[in-house]
C-alpha positions as CSV (number, residue, x, y, z in Angstrom):
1,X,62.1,-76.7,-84.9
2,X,61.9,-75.7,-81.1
3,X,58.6,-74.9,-81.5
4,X,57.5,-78.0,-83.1
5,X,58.7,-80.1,-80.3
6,X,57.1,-78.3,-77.5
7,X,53.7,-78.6,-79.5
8,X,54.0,-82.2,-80.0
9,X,54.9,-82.7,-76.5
10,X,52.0,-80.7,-75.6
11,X,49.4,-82.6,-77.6
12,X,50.7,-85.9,-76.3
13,X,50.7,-84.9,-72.8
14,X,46.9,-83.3,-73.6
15,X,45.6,-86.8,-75.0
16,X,47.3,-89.0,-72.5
17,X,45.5,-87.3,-69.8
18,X,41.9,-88.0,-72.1
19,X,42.9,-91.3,-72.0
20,X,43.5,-91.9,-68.2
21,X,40.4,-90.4,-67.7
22,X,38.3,-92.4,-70.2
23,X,39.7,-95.7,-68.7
24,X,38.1,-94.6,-65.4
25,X,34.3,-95.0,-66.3
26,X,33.5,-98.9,-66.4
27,X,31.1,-98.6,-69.6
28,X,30.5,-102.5,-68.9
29,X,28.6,-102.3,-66.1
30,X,24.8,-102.4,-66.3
31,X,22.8,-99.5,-66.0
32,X,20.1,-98.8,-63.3
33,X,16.7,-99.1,-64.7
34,X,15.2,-95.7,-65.0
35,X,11.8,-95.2,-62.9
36,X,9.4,-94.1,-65.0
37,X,7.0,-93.2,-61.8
38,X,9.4,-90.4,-60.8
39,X,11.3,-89.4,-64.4
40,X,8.4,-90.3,-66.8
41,X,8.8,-89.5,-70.6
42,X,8.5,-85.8,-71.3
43,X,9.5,-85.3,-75.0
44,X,7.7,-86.8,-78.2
45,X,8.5,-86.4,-81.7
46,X,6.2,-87.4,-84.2
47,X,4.4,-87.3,-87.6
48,X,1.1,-85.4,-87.9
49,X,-1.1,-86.2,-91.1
50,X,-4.1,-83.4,-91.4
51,X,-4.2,-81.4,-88.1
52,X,-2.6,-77.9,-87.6
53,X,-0.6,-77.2,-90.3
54,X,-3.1,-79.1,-93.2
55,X,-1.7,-82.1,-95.1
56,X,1.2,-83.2,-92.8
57,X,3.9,-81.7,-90.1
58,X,7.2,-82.8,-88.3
59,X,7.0,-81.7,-84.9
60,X,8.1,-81.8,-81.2
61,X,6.7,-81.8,-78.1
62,X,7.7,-81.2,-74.7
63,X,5.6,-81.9,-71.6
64,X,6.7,-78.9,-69.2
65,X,4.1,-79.8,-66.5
66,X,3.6,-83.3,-65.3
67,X,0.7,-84.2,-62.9
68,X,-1.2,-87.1,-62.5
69,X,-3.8,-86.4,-63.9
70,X,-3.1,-83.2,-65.6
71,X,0.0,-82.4,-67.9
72,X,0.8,-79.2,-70.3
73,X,3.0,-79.7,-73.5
74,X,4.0,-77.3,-75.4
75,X,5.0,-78.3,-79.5
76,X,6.5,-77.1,-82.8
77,X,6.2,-78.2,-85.8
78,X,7.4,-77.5,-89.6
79,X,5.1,-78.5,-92.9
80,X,6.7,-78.0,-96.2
81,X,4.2,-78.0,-99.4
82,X,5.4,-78.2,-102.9
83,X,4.1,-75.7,-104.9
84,X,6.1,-76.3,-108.3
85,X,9.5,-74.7,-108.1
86,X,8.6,-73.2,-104.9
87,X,8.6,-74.8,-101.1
88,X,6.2,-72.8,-98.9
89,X,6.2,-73.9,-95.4
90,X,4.1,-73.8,-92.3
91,X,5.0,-73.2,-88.7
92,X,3.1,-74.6,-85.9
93,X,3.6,-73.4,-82.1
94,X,0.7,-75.1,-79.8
95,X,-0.1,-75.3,-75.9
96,X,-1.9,-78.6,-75.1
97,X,-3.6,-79.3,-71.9
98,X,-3.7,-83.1,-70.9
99,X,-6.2,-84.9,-68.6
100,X,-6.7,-88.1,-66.8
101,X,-4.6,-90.6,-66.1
102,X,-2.2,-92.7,-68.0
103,X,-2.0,-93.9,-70.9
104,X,-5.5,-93.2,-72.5
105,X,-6.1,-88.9,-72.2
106,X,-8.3,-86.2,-73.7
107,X,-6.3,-83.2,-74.8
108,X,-7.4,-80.0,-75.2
109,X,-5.0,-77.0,-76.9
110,X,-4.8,-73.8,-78.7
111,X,-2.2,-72.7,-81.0
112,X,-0.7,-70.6,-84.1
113,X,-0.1,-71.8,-87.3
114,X,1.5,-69.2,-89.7
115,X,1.9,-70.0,-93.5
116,X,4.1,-68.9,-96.2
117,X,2.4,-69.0,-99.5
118,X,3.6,-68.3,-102.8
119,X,0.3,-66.4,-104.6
120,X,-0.4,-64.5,-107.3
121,X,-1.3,-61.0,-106.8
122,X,-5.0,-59.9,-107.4
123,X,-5.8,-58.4,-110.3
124,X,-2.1,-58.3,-111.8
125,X,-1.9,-61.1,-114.2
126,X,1.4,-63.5,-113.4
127,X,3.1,-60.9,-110.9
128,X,3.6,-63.4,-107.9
129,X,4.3,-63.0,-104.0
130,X,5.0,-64.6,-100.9
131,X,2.2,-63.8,-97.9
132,X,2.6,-65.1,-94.5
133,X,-1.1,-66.4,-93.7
134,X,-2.2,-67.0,-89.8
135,X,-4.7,-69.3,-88.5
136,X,-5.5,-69.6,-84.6
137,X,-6.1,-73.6,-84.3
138,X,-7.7,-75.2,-81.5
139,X,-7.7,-78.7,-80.8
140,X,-10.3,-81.6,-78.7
141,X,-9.0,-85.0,-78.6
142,X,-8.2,-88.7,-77.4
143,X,-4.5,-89.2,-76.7
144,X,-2.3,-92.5,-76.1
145,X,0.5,-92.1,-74.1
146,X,2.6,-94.1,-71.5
147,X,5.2,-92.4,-68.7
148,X,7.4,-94.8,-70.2
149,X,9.5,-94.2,-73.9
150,X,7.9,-96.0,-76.5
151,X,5.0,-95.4,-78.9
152,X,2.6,-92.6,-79.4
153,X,-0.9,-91.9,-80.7
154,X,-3.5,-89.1,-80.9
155,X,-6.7,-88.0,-83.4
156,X,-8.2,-84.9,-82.6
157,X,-10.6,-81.9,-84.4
158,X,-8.7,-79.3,-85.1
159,X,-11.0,-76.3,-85.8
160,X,-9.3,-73.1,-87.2
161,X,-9.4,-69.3,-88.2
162,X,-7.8,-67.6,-90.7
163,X,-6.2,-64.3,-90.5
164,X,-6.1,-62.0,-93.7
165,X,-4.2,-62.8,-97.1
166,X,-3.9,-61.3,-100.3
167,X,-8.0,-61.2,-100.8
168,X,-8.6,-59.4,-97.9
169,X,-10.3,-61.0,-94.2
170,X,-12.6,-63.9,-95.3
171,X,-15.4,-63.0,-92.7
172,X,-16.4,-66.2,-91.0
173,X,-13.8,-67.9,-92.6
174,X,-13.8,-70.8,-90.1
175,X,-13.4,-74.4,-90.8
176,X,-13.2,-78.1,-89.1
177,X,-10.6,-79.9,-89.6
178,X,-9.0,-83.1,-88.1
179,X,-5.4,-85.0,-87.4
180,X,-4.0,-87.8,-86.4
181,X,-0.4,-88.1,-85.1
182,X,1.8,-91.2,-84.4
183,X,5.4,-90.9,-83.2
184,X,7.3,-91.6,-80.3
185,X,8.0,-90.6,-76.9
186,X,11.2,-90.7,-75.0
């Protein structure tokens, strides 16, 4: 029973100190504005449709150099694809290069996209894997986005290779392909 009161005593003590120190912050008074000339919006999140990882992809970037007129973001993203029972998924890493000023800029980037399909080994009749597939993905495009939070847009050719899979190297297996992405930035 000793015991018991010196923990309850303790706890009280413990949370009455949480309080006196909450009541010091006035969490009524206005903010300051934030400058978006000196702390301009570095991270985006955003929905891709096409692009990197095919028919869609989650992602997020984060701009890691910030220049006038030249910024570097680097991005992941995740695609899952229903394939019946099974989700395969694709991963996306990219480095994006950024030019002119704001808010209208032409982007430039290479990246990786690795997939994980669910196949059916050649020549064995229903005997099923998974493969991990990789494609180097570049990308050329027009990109809309302020140095304050708010909305974001970019469309872009997104070109890719593809590594091996199950068939063996596709020589000259190279396609065009395009995106467009909306989110925001914040």
């Amino acid at each position: 029973m000793h015991f018991l009161k010196h923990t309850i005593l303790f706890v009280l003590v413990v949370l009455s100190g949480f309080s006196a120190n909450a009541q010091e912050e006035d969490y009524t008074a206005p903010r300051p504005a934030r400058d978006y000339e000196v702390n301009p919006s570095k991270n985006l999140a955003y929905i891709e449709l096409g692009g990197n990882a095919g028919f869609f992809s989650l992602n997020y970037e984060r701009i890691y150099f910030y220049k006038e007129k030249l910024k570097m973001s680097v991005r992941g993203g995740f695609a899952p694809n229903f394939n019946g029972i099974y989700i395969e998924q694709a991963y996306v890493l990219e480095n994006n290069f950024i030019l002119f000023k704001n808010p209208h800029h032409l982007e430039f980037g290479v990246g990786v996209t690795m997939q994980r399909r669910y196949n059916e080994r050649p020549n064995q009749t229903d005997v099923y894997f998974w493969e991990n597939i990789l494609f180097s993905v570049w990308r050329c495009g027009y990109r809309y986005q302020k140095k304050d939070d708010g909305f974001f847009l970019r469309a872009g050719i997104t070109p890719a290779v593809m590594s091996n899979d199950a068939l063996g190297f596709h020589p000259g297996y190279f396609t065009f392909w395009g995106g467009v992405s909306v989110g925001i930035s914040f």
